[in-house]
C-alpha positions as CSV (number, residue, x, y, z in Angstrom):
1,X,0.0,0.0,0.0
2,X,1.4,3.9,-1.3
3,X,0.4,6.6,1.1
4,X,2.5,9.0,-1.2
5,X,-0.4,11.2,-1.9
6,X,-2.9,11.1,0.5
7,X,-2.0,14.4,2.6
8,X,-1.5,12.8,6.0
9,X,1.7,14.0,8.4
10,X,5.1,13.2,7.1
11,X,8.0,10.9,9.0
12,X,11.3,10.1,7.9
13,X,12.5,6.8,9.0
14,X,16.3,8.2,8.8
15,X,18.7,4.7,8.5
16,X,22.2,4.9,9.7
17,X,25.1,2.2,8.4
18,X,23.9,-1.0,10.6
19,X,23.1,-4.2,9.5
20,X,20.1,-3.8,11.8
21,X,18.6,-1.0,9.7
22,X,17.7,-3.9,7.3
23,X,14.2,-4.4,8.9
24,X,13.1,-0.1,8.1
25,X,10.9,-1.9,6.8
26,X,9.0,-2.7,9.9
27,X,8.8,1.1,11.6
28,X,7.8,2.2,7.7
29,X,4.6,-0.7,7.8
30,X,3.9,0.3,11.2
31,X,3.8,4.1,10.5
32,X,1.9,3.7,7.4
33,X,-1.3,1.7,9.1
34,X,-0.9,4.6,11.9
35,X,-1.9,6.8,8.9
36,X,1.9,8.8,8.3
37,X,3.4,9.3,5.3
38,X,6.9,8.3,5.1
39,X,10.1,8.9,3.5
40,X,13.4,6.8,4.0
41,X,16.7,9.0,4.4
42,X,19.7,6.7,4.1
43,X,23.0,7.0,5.0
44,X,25.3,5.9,1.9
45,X,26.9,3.3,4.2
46,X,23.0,2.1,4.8
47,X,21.8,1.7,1.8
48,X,24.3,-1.5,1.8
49,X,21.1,-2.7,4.3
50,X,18.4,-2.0,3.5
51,X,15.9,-2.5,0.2
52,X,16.0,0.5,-2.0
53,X,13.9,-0.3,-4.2
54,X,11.3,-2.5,-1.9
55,X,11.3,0.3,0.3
56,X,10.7,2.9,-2.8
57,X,8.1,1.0,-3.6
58,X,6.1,0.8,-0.5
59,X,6.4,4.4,0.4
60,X,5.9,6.1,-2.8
61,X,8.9,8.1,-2.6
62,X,12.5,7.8,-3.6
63,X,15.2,6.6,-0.8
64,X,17.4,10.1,-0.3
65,X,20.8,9.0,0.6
66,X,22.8,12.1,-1.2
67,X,22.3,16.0,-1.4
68,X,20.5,17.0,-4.5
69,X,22.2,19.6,-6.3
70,X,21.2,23.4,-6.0
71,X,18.3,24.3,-7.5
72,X,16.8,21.0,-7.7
73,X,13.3,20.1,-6.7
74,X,13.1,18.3,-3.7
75,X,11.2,15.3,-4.4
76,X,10.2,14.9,-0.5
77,X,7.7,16.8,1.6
78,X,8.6,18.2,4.2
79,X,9.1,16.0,7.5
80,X,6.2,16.2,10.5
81,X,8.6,14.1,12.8
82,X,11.5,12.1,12.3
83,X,12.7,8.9,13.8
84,X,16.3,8.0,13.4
85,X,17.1,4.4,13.7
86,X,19.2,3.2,13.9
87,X,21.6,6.1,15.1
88,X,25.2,4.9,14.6
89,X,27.7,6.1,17.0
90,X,29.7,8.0,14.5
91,X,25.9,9.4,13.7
92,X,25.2,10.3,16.8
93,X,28.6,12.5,17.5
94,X,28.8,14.0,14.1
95,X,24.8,14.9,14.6
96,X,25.5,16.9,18.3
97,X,28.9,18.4,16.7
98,X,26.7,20.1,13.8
99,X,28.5,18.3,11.5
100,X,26.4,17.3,8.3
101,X,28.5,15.7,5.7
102,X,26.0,13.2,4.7
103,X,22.5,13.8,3.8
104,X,20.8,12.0,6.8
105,X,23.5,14.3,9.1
106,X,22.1,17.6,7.6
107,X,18.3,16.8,8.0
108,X,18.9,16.1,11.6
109,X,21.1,19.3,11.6
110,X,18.3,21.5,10.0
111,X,15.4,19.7,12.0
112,X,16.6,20.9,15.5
113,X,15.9,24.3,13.7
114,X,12.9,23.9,12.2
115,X,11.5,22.5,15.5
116,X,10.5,19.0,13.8
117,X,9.9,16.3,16.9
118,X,12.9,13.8,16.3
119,X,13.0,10.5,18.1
120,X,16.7,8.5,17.9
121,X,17.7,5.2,18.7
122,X,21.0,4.8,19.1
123,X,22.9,1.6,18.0
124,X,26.6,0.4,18.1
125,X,28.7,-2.1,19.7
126,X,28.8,-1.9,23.3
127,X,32.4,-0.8,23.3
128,X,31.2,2.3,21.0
129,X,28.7,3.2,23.2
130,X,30.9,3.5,26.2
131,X,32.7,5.8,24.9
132,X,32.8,9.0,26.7
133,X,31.9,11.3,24.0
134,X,28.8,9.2,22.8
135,X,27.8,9.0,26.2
136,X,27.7,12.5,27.0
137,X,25.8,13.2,23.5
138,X,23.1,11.0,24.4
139,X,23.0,13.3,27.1
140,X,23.5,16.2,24.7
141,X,20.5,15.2,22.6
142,X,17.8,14.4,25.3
143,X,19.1,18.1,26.3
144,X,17.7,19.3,22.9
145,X,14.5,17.7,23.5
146,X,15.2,14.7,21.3
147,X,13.6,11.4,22.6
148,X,16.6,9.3,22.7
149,X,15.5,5.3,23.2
150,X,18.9,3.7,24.4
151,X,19.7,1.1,27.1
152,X,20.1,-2.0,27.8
153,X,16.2,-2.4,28.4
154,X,15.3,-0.6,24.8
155,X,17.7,-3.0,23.1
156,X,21.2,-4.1,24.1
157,X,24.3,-3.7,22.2
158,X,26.5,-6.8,20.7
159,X,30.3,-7.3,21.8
160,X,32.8,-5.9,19.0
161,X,32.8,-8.0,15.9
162,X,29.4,-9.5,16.8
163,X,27.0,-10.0,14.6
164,X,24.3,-7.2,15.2
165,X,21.4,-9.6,14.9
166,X,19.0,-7.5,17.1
167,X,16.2,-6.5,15.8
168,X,15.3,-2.5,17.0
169,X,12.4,-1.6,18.8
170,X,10.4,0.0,15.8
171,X,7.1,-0.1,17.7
172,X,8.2,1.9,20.6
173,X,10.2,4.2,18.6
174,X,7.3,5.0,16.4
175,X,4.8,5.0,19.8
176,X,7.5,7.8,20.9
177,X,7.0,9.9,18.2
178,X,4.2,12.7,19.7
179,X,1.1,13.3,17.7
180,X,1.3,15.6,14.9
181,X,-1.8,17.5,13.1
182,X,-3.3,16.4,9.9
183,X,-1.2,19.1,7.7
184,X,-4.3,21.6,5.8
């Protein structure tokens, strides 16, 4: 089922460079029957995951993993709310630093501005995450006002080298996302 053109609120399901962003797929489904429109935002190292064309399919939009060039029509709406899952650790500390190199990096950047609702849940190895920097971003983040799902309890981190076979909590993340008014 396309929801492309029937005027409901707009997410992007932003993908980071996990093997667990495979299963988009899921949050997009789940949003869809909830009545959103949605738009996948890849990272270039995710779209080694996940389906492009499946996913293309399904929404009705392209998958944006690159900046278009200047002058170029956008060929998504403009976002409602945005959930970013997973959010890779080099994600999440480019994201608090400002820094938007990729596409994905610079939506998140803009969308603090623009005062879109984000929801993020970050997703490494466990040795990533304890990192002092990514810790104090987390931090950073939920500072901002962004609803950061992380822990052990949301969904816990492999060892190094392990395969990252979890599956993220799509449901909750989506659940997270606060209510946003049919657009006129």
């Amino acid at each position: 089922m396309t929801l492309a053109g029937t005027g409901g609120p707009v997410l992007y399901a932003i993908v980071c460079g996990s093997p667990v962003a495979r299963n988009v797929g899921t949050l997009v489904e789940a949003a869809q029957r909830d009545g959103w429109r949605v738009c996948v935002v890849a990272s270039p190292t995710a779209t080694r995951f996940v389906d492009v064309p499946g996913l293309a399919a399904r929404t009705g939009f392209p998958v944006r993993s690159e900046y278009k060039l200047p002058g170029t029509p956008d060929l998504l709406p403009d976002a409602d709310a945005i959930v970013v899952a997973p959010a890779t650790c080099n994600t999440v500390n480019k994201w608090v630093a400002g820094i938007s190199d990729t596409l994905p990096l610079g939506i998140l950047t803009e969308a603090y501005g623009r005062g879109v609702p984000i929801v993020a849940v970050p997703y490494s190895n466990r040795f990533h995450a304890a990192h002092p920097a990514f810790v104090a971003n987390v931090a950073r983040l939920r500072s901002w006002g962004v609803r950061v799902l992380f822990g052990d309890d949301v969904c816990p981190l492999p060892a190094p080298g392990g395969a990252a076979t979890a599956d993220l909590p799509w449901r909750l993340a989506l659940d997270a996302v606060p209510v946003v008014p049919q657009r006129n």
